[in-house]
C-alpha positions as CSV (number, residue, x, y, z in Angstrom):
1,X,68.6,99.9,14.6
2,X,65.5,99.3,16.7
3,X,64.7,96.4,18.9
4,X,61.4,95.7,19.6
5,X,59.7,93.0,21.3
6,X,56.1,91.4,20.8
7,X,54.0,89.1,22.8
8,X,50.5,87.4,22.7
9,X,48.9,84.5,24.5
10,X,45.7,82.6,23.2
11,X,43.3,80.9,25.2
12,X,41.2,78.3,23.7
13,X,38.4,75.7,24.7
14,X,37.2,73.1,22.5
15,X,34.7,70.6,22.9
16,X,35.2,68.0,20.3
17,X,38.7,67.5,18.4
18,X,40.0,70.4,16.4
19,X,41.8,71.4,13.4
20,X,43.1,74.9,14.4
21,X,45.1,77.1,11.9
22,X,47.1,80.1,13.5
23,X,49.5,82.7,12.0
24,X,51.1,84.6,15.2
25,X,54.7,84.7,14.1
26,X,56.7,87.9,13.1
27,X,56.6,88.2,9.2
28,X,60.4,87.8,7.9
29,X,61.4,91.0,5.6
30,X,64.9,92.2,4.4
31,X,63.6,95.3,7.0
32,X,63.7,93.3,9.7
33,X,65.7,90.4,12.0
34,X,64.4,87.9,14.2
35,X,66.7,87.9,16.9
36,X,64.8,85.2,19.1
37,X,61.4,83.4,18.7
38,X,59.5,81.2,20.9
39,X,55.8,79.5,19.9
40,X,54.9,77.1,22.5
41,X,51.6,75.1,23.2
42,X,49.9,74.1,26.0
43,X,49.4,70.8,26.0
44,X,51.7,69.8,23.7
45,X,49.6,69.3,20.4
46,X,50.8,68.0,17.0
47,X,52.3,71.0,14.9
48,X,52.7,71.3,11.5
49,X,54.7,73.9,9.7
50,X,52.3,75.9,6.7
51,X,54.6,78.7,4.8
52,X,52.1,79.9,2.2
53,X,52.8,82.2,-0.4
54,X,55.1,84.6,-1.9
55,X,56.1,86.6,1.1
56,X,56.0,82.9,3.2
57,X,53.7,83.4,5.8
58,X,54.0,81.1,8.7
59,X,51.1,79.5,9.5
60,X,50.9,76.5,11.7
61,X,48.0,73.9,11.7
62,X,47.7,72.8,15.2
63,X,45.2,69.2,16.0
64,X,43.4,70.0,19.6
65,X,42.1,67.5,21.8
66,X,39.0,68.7,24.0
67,X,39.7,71.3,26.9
68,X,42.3,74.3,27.4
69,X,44.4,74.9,24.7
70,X,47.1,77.8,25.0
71,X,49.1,79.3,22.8
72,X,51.9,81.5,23.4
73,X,54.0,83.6,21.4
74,X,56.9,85.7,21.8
75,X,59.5,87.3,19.8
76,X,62.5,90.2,19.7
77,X,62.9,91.8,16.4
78,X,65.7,94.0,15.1
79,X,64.2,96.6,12.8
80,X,66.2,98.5,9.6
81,X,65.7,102.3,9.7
82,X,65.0,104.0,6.3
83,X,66.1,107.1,5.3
């Protein structure tokens, strides 16, 4: 098994209120374990959970106010090899 770790922090400024829809999280596979996960946001916005389709894709609808948004993103993953 392989462990691998992934990162990614988005920067955003908005000028009127703002529907923002982001997909940043790890996709879940039998190939692969999420062994930990954080999404934070900066300031704390309204989330809402969107898994869309068949493989479940996270998404997350996110309502901004004016200024900074950031978003930040991190995760360790535990990989299957194949033979």
């Amino acid at each position: 098994m392989t462990i691998i770790s992934v990162r990614s922090t988005l920067q955003y400024q908005v000028e009127t209120p703002t529907t923002l829809l982001v997909n940043v999280a790890v996709a879940s596979t039998p190939h692969q374990r999420v062994l930990h996960e954080r999404f934070t946001v900066t300031p704390v916005v309204a989330e809402t959970p969107l898994p869309v389709g068949e493989e479940r894709n996270r998404f997350v609808r996110l309502l901004l106010e004016p200024g900074e948004t950031i978003i930040r993103y991190g995760a360790s993953v535990e990989l299957e090899h194949h033979t």
